[in-house]
TITOR-624369 format. One record per residue (C-alpha): x, y, z. Coordinates in steps of 0.25 Angstrom, whole numbers, plus 2048, in hexadecimal, padded with zeros to 3 digits. Example, Ala and Ser with C-alpha at 12.3 -4.5 7.8 and 13.67 -1.06 7.14 Angstrom:
! residues 2
8317EE81F
8377FC81D
END
This chain:
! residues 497
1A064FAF7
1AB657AF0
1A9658AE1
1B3650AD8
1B865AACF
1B9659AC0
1C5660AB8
1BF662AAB
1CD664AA0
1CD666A91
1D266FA88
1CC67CA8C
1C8684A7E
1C1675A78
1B8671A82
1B567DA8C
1A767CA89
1A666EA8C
1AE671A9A
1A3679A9D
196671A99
19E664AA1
1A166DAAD
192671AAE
18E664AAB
19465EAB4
191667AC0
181668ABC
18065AABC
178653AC7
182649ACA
18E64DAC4
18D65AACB
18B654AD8
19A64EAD7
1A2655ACF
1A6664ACC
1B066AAC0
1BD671ABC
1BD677AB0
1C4682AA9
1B968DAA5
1B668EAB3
1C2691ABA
1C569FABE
1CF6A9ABB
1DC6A3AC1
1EA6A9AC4
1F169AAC3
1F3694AB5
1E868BAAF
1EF67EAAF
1F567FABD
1E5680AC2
1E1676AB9
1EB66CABB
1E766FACB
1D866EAC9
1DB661AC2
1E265DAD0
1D5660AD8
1CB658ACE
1C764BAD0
1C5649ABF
1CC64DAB3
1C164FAA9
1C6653A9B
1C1658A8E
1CB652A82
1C9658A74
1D2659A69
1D9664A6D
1E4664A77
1E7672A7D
1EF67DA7F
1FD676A82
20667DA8E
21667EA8C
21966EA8D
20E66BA83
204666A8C
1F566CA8C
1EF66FA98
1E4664A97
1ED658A96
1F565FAA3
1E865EAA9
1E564FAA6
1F564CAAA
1F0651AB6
1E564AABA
1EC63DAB4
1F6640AC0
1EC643ACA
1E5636AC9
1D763EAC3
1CC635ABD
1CC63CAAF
1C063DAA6
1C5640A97
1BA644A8B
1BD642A7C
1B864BA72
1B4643A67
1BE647A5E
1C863CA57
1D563AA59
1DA642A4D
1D464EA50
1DA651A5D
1E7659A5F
1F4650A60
1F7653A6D
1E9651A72
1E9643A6D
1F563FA74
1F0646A82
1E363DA7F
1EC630A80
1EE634A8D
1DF637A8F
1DD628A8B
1E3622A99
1D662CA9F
1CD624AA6
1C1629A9F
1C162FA91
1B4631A89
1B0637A7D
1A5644A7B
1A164BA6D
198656A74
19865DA82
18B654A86
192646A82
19E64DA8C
19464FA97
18D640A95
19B639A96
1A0642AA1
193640AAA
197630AA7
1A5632AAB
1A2639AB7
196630ABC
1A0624ABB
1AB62CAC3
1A262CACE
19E61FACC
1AC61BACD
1B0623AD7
1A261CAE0
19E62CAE1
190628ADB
18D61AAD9
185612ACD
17E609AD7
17560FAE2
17B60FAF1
174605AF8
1775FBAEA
1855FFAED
18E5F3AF1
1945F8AFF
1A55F5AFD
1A65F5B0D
19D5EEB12
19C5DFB14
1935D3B18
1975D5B26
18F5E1B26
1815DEB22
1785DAB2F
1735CBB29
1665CDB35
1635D8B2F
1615D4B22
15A5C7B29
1505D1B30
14E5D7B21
14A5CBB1A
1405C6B26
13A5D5B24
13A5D5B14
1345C7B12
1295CDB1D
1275D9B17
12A5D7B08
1295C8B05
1395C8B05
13E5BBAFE
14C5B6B05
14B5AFB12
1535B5B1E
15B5A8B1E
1615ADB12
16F5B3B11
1715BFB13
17A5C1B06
16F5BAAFF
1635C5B03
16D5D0B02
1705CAAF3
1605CAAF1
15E5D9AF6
16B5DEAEB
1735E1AFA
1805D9AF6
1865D5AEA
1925CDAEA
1925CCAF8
1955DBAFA
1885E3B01
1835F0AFD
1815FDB03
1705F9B03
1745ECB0C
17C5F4B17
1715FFB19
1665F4B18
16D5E9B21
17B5EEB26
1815EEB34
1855FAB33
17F603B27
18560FB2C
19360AB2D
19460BB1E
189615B1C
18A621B27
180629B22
17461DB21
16D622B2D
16262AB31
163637B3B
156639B41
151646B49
14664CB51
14265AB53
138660B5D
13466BB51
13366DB43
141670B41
14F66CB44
153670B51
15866EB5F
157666B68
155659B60
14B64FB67
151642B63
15C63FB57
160632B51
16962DB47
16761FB43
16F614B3D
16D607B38
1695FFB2A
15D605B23
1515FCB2A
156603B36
158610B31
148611B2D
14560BB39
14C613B44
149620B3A
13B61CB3A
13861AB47
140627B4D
13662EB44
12A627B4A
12F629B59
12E638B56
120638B51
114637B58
10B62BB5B
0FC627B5D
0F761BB62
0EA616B5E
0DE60EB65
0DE5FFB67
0CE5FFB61
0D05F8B56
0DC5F0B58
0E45E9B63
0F15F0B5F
0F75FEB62
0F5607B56
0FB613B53
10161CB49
10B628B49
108637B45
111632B37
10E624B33
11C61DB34
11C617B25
11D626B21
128628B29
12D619B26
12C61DB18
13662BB18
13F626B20
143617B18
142621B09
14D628B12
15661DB16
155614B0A
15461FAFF
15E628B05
16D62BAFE
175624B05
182629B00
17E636B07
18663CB13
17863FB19
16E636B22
161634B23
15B63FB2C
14D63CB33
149649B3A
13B64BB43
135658B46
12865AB4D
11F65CB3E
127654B34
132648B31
13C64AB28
14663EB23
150643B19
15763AB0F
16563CB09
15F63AAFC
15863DAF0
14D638AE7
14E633ADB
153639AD0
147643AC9
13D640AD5
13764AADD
13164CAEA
12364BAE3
12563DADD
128636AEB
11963CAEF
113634AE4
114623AE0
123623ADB
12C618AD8
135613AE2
144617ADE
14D614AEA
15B61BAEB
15F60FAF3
157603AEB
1605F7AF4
15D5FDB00
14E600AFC
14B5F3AF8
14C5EBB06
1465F7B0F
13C5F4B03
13C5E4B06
13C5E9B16
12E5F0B13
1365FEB17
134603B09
12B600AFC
12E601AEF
122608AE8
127615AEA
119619AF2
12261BAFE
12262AB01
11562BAFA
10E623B04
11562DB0F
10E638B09
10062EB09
10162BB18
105638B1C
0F963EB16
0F0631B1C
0F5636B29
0F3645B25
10064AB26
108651B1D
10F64CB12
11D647B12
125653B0A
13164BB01
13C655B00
149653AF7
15665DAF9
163657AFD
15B64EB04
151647B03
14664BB0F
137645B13
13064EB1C
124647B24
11C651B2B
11564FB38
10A659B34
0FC657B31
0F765BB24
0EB660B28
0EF668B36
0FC66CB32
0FF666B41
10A65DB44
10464EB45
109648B51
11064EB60
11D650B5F
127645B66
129649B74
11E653B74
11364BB7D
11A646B89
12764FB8A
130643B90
12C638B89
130634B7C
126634B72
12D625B6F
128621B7C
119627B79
118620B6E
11B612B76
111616B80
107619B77
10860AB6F
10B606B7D
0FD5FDB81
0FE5F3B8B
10A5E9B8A
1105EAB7C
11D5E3B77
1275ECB72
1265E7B64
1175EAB65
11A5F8B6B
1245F9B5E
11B5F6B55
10F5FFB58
11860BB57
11B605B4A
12C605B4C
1355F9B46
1425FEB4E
1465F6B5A
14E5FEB61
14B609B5D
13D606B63
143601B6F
14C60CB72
144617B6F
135613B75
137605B7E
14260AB86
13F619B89
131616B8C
13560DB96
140615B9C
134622B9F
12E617BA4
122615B9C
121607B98
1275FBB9C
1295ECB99
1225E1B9E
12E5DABA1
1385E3BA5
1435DABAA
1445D1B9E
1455DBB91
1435D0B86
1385C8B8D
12F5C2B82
1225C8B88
1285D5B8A
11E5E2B88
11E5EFB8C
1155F8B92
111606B99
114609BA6
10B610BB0
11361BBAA
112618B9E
103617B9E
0FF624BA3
10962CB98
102623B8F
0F462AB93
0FC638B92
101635B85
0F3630B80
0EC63EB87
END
């Protein structure tokens, strides 16, 4: 973003030293530097063109008049006019918001012609008062801050409290929020019916007010999230190796409101990792488990999607190489944390608290803060490698596929057991005992998408012809299962060797 640009004016011999200690104020400070940058006149080179010609032209490129009024008025040119009050003309032509500061001192003591230039100061739209250079920097930090308040650079409210000026009713999916409800009360003991209007549960989650819908209730339950937010969508990866390289294996870029984001994300991680089925000894059920447990990888990705900037130009990138995960976050943590404190029981401090608090209700999140803590518990249960939490531009989780104890990577690598067939398909083969509804296959592997499911394991498995359904001809029969084929069977027994 291009820097709005401060033209700091006074009378040059009384206040250079407070031009100076503004001007690096202003540029060291965390949030003012990241917006704005400064004209004044110490630092401007040698020129061959007169002062006032450059200064009236920087005056032109600036976005703000700031100016420093004492009692003195100035050097005067030919017409009686000092070169300060030239500069103010100016930016009152120009349109420029202008910030005026007050010394302290009264009336009486200021020149006769500063006092009539300061009736003209009085139509400024901000004038304050300072008696030292720190009281200048406290009420220029204020009038800067509420300039980018105004201007909706920054704002007072977090995003997803934000209400969303163009968007309406008509663009809120109302089976959506029904489906969320039925979850939430399931889940969560959640009090409203599903009969309810939909206006009065969005009313209940803080999602509309004044019938106008925030920015949380179109990621959470939009038609459409994307259409008003492009970048609120996950990009995810695979790689054959260790590092970024051609040719790429398989690359998604999903889209969708956030319960769909976690759960495609979620379950394009899981296809690419490896799978082991269990014995039926003790239980009638298929069991088995993945070289990561998925509430590990559950975990990185939903602290990704909900806690993430979403004023940010960047996505959320989901990337898989052969020994480690990693999920990068266009965001930050909070203020004066570290890496160290999210390894330990924290307090939960969500970037995006509306948007948190249904995925909360829909049992995607908790609230105790013990989240990633728990990712650093089941990984070493599973004796792997810890999660590494590492916060630059971004904010990135990296969860390794490596044994702590062999230093070997935990599982096969997709595609490398059978060549052809994509480890999808193994993993349907594997679950695969008998006749099975799809829903029961689904749920053994432990994956909540639909269609994902469907288009990446059921239909590619029974076009290499490895399983098939009982009633071929009639695609929603009630009693539809599935099961292997001759085929089928016989790369099971290879798979199992």
């Amino acid at each position: 973003m291009e820097k709005i640009k401060i033209f700091i004016s006074s009378v040059q011999q009384e206040f250079a030293k407070e031009r100076i200690a503004l001007n690096d104020y202003i540029l060291s400070d965390p949030l003012l530097g990241r917006f704005f940058e400064t004209f004044v006149f110490e630092l401007l080179p040698a020129l061959d063109k007169t002062p006032g010609a450059v200064y009236l032209k920087e005056v032109e490129f600036s976005h703000i008049y700031l100016g420093l009024f004492g009692s003195e008025y100035g050097y005067e040119d030919a017409e009686g006019i000092s070169p300060t009050e030239r500069e103010f003309n100016e930016a009152t032509k120009l349109h420029k918001t202008r910030l005026i500061f007050l010394t302290n001192h009264s009336l009486s003591e200021r020149n006769n012609k500063q006092q009539d230039f300061l009736k003209k100061v009085d139509q400024s739209i901000i004038r304050k008062k300072f008696g030292s250079v720190s009281e200048l920097k406290t009420a220029v930090y204020a009038a800067l801050v509420n300039y980018l308040l105004n201007k909706e650079i920054i704002r007072s409210t977090p995003f997803d409290a934000s209400i969303n000026d163009f968007a309406s009713i008509k663009d809120i999916d109302v089976d959506k929020i029904r489906s969320f409800v039925s979850l939430a009360k399931s889940k969560r003991g959640f009090p409203l019916s599903e009969r309810l209007s939909f206006e009065k549960i969005l009313t209940h989650l803080n999602l509309m007010q004044n019938n106008k819908i925030t920015n949380a209730a179109l990621l959470l339950f939009g038609k459409n999230p994307q259409r008003f937010f492009i970048t609120s969508e996950v990009r995810a990866v695979s790689f054959a190796g260790t590092i970024v390289e051609k040719p790429i294996p398989s690359y998604k870029v999903f889209k969708g409101d956030v319960f769909q984001l976690v759960n495609q994300s979620v379950e394009f991680v899981l296809s690419k990792l490896d799978y082991s089925v269990g014995t039926r000894e003790e239980s009638n059920s298929v069991t088995g488990e993945y070289e990561i447990p998925r509430e590990v990888i559950a975990e990185a990705i939903v602290n990704a999607i909900v806690h993430r900037d979403y004023t940010s130009n960047a996505s959320v990138q989901l990337m898989v190489f052969k020994d480690r995960i990693e999920i990068h976050n266009p965001g930050s943590l909070p203020l004066g944390w570290t890496v160290q404190k999210l390894k330990e029981l924290h307090t939960s401090i969500p970037a995006n608290p509306l948007l948190a608090e249904p995925m909360y209700l829909a049992a995607y999140v908790e609230r105790l803060g013990t989240g990633t803590s728990d990712m650093i518990r089941v990984c070493n249960n599973k004796g792997l490698i810890e999660p590494d939490f590492i916060q630059d531009d971004l904010f990135k989780t990296v969860i390794w596929r490596i044994s702590k104890h062999s230093g070997e990577v935990s599982g096969e690598v997709s595609g490398e057991v059978s060549g052809e067939v994509p480890i999808e398909v193994e993993k349907v083969i594997l679950v695969l005992d008998g006749e099975m509804k799809r829903i029961d296959i689904q749920r053994a592997l432990k994956l909540k998408h639909d269609d994902y499911f469907r288009l990446n394991y059921i239909l590619p498995a029974i076009d290499l012809g490895l399983i098939e359904m009982k009633y071929p001809n009639s695609l929603k029969h009630p009693k539809q299962r599935y099961l292997l084929t001759l085929k089928g069977k016989k790369f099971k027994n290879e798979l199992v060797k």
